[in-house]
PDB file of N, CA, C and O in Angstrom:
ATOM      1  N   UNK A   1      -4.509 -22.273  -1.611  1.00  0.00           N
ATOM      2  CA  UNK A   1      -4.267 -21.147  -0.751  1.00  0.00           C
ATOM      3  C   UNK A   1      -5.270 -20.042  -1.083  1.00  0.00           C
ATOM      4  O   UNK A   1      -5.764 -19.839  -2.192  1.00  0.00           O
ATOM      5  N   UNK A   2      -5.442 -19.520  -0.226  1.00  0.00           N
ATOM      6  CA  UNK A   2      -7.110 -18.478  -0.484  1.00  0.00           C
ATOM      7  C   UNK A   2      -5.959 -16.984  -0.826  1.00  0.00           C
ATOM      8  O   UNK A   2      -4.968 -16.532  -0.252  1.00  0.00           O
ATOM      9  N   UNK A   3      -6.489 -16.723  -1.658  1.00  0.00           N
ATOM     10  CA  UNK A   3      -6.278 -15.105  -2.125  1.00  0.00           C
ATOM     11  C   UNK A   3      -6.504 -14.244  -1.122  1.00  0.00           C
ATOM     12  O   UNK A   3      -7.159 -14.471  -0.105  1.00  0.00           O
ATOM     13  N   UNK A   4      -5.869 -13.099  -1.467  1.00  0.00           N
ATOM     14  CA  UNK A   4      -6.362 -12.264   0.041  1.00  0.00           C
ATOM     15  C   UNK A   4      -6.861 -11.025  -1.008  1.00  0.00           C
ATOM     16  O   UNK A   4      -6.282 -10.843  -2.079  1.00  0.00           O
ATOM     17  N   UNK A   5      -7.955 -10.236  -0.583  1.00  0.00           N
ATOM     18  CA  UNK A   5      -8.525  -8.864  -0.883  1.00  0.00           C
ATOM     19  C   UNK A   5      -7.624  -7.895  -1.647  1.00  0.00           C
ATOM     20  O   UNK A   5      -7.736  -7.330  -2.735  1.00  0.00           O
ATOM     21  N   UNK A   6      -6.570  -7.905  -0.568  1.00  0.00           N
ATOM     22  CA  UNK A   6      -5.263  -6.565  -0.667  1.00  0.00           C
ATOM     23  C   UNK A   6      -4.461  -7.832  -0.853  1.00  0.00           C
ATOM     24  O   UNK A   6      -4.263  -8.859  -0.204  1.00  0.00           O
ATOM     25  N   UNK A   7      -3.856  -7.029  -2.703  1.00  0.00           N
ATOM     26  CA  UNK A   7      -3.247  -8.173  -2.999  1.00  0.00           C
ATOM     27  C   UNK A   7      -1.902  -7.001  -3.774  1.00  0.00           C
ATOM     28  O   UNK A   7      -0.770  -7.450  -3.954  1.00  0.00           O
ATOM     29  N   UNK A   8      -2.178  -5.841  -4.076  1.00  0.00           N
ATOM     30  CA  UNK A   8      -1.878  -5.344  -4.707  1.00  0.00           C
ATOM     31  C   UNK A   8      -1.430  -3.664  -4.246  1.00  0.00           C
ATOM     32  O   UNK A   8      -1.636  -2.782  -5.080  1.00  0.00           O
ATOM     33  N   UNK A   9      -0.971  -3.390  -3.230  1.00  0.00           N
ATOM     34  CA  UNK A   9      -0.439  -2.421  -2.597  1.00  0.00           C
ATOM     35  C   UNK A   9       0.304  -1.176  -3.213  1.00  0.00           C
ATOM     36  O   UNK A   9       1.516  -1.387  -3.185  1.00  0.00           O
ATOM     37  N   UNK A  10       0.009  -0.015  -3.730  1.00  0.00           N
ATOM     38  CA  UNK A  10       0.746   0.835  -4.303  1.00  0.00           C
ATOM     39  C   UNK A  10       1.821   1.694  -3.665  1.00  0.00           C
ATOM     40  O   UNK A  10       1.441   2.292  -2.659  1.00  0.00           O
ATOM     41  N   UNK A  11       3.010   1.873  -4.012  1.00  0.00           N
ATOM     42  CA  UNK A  11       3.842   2.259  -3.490  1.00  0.00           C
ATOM     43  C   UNK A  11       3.948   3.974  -3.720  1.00  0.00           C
ATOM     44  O   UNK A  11       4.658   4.604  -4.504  1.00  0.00           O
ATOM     45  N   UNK A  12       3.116   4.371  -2.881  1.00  0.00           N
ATOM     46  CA  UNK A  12       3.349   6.082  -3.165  1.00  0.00           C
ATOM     47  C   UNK A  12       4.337   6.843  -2.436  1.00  0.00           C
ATOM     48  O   UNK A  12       4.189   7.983  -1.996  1.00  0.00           O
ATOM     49  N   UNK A  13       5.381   6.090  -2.349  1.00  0.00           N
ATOM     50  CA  UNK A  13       6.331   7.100  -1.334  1.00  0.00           C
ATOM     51  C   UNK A  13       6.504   7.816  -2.812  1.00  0.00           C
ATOM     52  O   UNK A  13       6.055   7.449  -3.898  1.00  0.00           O
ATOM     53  N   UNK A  14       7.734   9.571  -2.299  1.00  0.00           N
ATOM     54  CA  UNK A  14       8.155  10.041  -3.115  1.00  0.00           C
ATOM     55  C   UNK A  14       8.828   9.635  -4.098  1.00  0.00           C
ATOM     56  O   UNK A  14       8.814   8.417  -3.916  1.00  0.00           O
ATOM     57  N   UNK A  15       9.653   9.895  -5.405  1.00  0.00           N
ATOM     58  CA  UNK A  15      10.776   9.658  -5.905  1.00  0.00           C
ATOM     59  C   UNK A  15      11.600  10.674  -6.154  1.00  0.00           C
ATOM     60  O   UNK A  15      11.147  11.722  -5.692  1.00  0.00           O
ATOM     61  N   UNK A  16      12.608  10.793  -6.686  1.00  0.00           N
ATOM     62  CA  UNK A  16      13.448  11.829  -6.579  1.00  0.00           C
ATOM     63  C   UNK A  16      14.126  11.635  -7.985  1.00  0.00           C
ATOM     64  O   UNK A  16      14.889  10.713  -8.273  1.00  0.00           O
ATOM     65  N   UNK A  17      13.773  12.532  -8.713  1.00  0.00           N
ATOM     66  CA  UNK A  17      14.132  12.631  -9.739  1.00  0.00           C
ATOM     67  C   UNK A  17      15.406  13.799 -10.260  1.00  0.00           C
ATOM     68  O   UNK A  17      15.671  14.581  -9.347  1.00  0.00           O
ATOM     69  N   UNK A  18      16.121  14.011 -11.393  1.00  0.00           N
ATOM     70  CA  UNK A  18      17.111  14.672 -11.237  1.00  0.00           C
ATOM     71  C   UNK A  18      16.920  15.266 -13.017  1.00  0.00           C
ATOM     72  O   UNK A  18      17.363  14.555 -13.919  1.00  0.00           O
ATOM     73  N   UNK A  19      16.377  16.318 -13.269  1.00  0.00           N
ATOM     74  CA  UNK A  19      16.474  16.882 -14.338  1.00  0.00           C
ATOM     75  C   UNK A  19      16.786  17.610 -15.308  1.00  0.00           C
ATOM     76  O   UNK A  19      16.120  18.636 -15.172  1.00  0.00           O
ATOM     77  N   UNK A  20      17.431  17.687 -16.245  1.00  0.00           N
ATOM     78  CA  UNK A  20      18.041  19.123 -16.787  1.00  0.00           C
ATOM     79  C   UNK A  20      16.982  19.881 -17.892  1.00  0.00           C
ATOM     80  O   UNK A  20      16.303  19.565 -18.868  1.00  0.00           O
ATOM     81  N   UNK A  21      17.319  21.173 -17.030  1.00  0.00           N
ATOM     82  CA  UNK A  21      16.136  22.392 -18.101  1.00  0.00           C
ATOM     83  C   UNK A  21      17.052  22.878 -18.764  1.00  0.00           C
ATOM     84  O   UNK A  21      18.142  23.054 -18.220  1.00  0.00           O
ATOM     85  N   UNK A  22      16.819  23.275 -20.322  1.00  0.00           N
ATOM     86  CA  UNK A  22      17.403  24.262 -21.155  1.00  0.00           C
ATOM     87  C   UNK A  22      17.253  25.266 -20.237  1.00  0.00           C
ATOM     88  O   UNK A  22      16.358  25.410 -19.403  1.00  0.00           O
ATOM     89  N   UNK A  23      18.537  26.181 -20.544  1.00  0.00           N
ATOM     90  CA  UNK A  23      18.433  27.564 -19.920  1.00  0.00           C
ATOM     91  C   UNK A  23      17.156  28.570 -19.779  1.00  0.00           C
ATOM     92  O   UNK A  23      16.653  29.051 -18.763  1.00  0.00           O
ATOM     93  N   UNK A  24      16.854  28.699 -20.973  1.00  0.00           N
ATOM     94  CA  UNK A  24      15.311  29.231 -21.093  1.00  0.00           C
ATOM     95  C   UNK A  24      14.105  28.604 -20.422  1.00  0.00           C
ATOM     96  O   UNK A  24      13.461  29.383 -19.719  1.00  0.00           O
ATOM     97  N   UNK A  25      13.760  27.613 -20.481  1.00  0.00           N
ATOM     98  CA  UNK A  25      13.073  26.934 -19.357  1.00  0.00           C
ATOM     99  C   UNK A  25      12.926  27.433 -17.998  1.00  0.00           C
ATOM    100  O   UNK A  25      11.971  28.003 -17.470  1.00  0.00           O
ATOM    101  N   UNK A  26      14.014  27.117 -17.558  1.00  0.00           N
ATOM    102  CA  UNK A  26      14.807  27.540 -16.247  1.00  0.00           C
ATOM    103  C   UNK A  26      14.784  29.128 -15.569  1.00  0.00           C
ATOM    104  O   UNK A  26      14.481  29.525 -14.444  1.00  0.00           O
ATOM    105  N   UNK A  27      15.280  29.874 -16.880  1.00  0.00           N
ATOM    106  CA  UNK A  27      14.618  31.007 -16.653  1.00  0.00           C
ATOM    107  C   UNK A  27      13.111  31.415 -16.245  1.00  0.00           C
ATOM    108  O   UNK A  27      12.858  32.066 -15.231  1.00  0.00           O
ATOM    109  N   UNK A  28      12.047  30.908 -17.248  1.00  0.00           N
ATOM    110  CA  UNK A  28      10.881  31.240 -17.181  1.00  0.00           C
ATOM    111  C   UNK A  28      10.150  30.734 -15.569  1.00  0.00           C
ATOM    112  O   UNK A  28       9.485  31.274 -14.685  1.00  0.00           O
ATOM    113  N   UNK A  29      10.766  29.324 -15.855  1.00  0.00           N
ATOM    114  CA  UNK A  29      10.644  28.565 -14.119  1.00  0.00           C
ATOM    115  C   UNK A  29      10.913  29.572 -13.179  1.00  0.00           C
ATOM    116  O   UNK A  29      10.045  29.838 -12.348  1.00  0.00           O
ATOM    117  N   UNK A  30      12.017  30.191 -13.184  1.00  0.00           N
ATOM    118  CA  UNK A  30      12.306  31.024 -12.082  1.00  0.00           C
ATOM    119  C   UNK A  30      11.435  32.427 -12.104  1.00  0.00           C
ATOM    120  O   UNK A  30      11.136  33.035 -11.076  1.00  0.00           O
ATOM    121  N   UNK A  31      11.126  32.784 -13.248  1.00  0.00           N
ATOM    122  CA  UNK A  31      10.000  34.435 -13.572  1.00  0.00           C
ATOM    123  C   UNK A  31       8.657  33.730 -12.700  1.00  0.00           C
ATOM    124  O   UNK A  31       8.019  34.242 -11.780  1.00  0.00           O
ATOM    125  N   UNK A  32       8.494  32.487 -13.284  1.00  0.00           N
ATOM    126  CA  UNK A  32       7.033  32.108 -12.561  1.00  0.00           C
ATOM    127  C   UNK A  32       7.098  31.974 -11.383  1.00  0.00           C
ATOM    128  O   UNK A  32       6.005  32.119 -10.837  1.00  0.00           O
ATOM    129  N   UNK A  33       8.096  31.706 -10.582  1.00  0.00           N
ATOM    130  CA  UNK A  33       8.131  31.305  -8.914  1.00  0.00           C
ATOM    131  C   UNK A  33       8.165  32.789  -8.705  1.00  0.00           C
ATOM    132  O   UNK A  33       8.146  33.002  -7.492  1.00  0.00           O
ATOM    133  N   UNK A  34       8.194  33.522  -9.161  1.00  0.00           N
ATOM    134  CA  UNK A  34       8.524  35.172  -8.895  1.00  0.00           C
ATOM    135  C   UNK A  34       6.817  35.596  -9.002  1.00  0.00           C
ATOM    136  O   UNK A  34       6.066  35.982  -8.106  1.00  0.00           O
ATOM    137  N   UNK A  35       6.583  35.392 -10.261  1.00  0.00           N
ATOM    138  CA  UNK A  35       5.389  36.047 -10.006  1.00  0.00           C
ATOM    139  C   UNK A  35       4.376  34.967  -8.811  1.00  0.00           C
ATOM    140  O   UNK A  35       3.651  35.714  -8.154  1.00  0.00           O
ATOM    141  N   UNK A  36       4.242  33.940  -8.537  1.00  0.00           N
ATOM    142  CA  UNK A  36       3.312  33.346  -7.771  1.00  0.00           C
ATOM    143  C   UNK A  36       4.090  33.753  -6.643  1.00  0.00           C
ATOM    144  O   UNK A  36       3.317  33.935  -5.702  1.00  0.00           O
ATOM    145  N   UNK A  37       5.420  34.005  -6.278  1.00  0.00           N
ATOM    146  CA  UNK A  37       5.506  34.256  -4.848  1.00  0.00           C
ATOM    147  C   UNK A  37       5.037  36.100  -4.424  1.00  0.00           C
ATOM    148  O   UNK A  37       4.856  36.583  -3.306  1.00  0.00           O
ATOM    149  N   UNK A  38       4.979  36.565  -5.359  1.00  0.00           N
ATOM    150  CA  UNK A  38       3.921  38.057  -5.688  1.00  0.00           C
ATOM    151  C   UNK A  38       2.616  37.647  -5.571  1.00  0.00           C
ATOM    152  O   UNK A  38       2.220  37.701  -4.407  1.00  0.00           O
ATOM    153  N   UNK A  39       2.102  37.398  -6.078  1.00  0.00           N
ATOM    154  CA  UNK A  39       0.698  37.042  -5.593  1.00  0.00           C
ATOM    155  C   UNK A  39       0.782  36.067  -4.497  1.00  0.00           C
ATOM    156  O   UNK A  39       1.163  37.068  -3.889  1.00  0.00           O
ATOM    157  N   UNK A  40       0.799  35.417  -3.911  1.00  0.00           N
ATOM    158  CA  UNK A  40       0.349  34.800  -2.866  1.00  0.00           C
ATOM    159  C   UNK A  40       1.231  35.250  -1.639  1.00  0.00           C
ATOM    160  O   UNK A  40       0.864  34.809  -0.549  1.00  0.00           O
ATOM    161  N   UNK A  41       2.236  35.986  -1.658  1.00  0.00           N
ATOM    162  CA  UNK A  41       2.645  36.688  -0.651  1.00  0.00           C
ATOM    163  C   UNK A  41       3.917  36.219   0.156  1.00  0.00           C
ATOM    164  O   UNK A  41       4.412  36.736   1.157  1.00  0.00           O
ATOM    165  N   UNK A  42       4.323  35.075  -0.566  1.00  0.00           N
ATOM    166  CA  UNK A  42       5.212  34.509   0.145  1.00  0.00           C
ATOM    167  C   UNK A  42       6.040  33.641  -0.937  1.00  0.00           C
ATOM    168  O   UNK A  42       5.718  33.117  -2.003  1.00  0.00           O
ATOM    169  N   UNK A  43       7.333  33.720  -0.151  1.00  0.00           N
ATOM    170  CA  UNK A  43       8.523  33.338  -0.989  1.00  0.00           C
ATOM    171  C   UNK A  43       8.126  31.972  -1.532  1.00  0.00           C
ATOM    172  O   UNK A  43       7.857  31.228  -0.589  1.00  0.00           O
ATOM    173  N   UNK A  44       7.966  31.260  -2.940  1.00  0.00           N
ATOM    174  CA  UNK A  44       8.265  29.787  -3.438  1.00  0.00           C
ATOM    175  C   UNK A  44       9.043  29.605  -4.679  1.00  0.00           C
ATOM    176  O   UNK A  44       8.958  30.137  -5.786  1.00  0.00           O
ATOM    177  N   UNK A  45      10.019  28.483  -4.065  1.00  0.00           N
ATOM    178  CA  UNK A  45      10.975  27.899  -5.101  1.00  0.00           C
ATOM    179  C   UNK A  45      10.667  27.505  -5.998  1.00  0.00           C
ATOM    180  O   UNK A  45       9.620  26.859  -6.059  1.00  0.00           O
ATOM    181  N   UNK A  46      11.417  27.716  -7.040  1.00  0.00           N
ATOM    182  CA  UNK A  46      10.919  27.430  -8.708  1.00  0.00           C
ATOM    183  C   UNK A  46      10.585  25.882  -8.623  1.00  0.00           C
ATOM    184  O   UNK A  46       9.555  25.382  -9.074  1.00  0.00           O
ATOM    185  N   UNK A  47      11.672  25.150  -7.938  1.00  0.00           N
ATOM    186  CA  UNK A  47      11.573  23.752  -7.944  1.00  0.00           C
ATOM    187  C   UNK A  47      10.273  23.241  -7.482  1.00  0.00           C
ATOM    188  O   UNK A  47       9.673  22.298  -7.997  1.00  0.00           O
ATOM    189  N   UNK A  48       9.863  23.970  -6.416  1.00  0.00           N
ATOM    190  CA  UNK A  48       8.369  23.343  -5.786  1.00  0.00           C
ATOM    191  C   UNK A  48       7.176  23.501  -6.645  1.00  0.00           C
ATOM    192  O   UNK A  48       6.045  23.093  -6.384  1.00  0.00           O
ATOM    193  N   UNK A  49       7.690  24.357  -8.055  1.00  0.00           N
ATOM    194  CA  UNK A  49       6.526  24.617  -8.933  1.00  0.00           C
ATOM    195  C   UNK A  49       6.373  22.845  -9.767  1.00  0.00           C
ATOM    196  O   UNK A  49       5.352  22.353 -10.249  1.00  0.00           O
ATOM    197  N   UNK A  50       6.968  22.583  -9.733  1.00  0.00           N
ATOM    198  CA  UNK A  50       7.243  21.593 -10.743  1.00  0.00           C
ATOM    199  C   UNK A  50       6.448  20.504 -10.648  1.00  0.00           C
ATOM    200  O   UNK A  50       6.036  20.269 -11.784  1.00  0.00           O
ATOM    201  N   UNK A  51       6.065  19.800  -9.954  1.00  0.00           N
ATOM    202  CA  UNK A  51       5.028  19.146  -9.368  1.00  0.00           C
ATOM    203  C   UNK A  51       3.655  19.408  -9.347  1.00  0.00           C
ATOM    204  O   UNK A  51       2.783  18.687  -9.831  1.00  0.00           O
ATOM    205  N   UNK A  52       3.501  20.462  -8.771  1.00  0.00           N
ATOM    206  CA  UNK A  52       1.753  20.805  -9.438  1.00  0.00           C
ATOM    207  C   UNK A  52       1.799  21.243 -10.863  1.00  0.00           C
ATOM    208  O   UNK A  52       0.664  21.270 -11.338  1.00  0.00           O
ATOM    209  N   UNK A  53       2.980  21.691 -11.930  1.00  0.00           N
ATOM    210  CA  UNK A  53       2.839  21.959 -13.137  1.00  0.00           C
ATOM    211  C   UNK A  53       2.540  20.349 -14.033  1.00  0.00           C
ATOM    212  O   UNK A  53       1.637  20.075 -14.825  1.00  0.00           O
ATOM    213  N   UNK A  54       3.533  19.606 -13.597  1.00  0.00           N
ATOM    214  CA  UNK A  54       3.239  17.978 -13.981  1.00  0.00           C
ATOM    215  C   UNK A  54       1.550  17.737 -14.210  1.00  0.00           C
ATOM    216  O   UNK A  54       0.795  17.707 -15.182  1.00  0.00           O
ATOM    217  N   UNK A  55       1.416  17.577 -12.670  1.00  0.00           N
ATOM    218  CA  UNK A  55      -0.112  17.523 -12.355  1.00  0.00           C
ATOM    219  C   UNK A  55      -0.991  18.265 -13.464  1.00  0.00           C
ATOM    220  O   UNK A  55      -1.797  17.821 -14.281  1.00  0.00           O
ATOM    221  N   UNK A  56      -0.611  19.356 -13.234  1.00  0.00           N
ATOM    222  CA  UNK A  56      -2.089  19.743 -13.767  1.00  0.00           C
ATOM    223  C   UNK A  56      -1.801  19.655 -15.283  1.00  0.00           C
ATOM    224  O   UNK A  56      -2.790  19.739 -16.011  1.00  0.00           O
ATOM    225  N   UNK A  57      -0.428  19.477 -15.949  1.00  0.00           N
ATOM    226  CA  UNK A  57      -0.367  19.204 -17.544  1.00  0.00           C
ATOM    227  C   UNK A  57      -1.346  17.916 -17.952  1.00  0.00           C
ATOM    228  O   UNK A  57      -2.208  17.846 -18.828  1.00  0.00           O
ATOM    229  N   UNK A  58      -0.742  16.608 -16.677  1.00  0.00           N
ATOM    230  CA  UNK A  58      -1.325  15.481 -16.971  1.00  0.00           C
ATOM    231  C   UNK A  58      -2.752  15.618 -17.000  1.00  0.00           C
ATOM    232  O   UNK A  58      -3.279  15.085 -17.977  1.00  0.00           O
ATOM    233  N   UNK A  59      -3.558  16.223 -16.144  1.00  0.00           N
ATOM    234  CA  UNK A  59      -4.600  16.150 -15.694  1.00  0.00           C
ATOM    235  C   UNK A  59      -5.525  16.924 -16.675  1.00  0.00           C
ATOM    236  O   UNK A  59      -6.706  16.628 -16.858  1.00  0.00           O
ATOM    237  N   UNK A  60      -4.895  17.909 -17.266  1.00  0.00           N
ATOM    238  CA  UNK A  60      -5.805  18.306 -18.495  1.00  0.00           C
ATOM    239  C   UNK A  60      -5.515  18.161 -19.917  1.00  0.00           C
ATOM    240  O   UNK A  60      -6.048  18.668 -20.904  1.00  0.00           O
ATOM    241  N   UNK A  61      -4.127  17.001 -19.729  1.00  0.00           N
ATOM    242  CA  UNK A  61      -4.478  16.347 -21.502  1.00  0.00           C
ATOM    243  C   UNK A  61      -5.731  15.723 -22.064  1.00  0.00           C
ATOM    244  O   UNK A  61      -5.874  14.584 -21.619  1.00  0.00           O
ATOM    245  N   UNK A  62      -6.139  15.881 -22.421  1.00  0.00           N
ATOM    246  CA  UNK A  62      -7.084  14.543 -23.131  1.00  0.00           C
ATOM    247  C   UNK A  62      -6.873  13.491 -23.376  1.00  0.00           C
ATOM    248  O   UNK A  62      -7.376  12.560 -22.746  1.00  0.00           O
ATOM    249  N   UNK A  63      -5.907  13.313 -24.559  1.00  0.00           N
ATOM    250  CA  UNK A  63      -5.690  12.348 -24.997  1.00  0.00           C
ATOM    251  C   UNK A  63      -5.152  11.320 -24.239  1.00  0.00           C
ATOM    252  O   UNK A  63      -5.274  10.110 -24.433  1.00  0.00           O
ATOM    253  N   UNK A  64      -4.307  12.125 -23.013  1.00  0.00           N
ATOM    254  CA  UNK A  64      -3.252  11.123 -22.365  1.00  0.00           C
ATOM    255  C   UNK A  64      -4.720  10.679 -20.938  1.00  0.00           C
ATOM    256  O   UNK A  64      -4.720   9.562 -20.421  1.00  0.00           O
ATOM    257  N   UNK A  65      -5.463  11.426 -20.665  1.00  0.00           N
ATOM    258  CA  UNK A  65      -6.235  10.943 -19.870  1.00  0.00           C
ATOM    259  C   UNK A  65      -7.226   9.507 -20.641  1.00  0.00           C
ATOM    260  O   UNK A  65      -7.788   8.531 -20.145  1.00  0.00           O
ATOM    261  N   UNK A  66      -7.094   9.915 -21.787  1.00  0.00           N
ATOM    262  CA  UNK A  66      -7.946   8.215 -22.183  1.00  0.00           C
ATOM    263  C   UNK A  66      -7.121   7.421 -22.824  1.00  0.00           C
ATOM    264  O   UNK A  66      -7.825   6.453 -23.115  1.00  0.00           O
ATOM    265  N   UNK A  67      -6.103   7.240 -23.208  1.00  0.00           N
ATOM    266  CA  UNK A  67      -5.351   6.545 -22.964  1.00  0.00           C
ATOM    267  C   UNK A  67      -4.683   5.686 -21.558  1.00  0.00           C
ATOM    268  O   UNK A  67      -4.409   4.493 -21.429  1.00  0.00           O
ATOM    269  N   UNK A  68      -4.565   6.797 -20.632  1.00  0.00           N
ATOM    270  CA  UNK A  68      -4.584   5.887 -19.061  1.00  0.00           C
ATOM    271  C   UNK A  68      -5.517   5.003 -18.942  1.00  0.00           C
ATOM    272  O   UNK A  68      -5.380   3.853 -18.527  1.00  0.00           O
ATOM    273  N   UNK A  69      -6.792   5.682 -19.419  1.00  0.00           N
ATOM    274  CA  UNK A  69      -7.754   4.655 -18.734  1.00  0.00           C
ATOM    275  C   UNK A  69      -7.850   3.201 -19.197  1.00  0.00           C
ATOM    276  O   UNK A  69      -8.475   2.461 -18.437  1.00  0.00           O
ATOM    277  N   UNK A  70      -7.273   2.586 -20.459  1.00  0.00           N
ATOM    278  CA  UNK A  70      -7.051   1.692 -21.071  1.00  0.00           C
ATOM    279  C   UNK A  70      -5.854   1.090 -20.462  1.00  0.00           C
ATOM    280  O   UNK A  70      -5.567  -0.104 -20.557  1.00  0.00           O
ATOM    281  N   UNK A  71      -5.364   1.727 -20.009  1.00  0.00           N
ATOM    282  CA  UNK A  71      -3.470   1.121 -19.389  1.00  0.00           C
ATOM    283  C   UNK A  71      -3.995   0.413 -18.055  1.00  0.00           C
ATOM    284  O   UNK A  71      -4.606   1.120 -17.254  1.00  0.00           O
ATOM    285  N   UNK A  72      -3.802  -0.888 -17.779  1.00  0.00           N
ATOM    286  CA  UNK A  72      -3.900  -1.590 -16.513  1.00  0.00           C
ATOM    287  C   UNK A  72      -2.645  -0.946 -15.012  1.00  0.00           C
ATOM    288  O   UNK A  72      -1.419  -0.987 -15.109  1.00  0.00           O
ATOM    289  N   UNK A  73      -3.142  -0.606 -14.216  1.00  0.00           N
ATOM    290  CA  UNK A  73      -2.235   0.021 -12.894  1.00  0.00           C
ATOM    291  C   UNK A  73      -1.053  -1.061 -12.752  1.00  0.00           C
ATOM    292  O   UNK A  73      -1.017  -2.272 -12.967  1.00  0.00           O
ATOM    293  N   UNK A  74      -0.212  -0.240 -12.354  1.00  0.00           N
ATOM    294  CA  UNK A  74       0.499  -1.167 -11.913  1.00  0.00           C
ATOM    295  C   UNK A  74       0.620  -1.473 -10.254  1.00  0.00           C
ATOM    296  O   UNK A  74       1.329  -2.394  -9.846  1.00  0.00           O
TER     297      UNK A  74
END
């Protein structure tokens, strides 16, 4: 049977995750949606911070960025 090209399809829908912050956390989460919704002029939920904070933690570890690169995708 011949292999096909696209063999290996990534599944990027969302996921939905469910997390608990220490109180303090939570707090600061909420000071920061305060101050970015001050600067940029418009109301954003602490929760919607959370996602580009991920991002950009992952994205400027080091260590964890070369380590990925050794990890095969799934």
């Amino acid at each position: 049977m011949a292999k096909l090209k696209l063999s290996n399809i990534l599944d990027d829908s969302p996921v939905k995750l469910t997390v608990e912050l220490p109180a303090d956390v939570s707090r600061d989460l909420s000071v920061y949606a305060e101050l970015v919704s001050r600067e940029s002029g418009r109301a954003v939920e602490p929760a919607k911070l959370i996602v580009p904070m991920v991002q950009r933690f992952m994205a400027t570890d080091r260590a964890f960025g070369r380590l990925k690169a050794g990890v095969p995708q799934a």
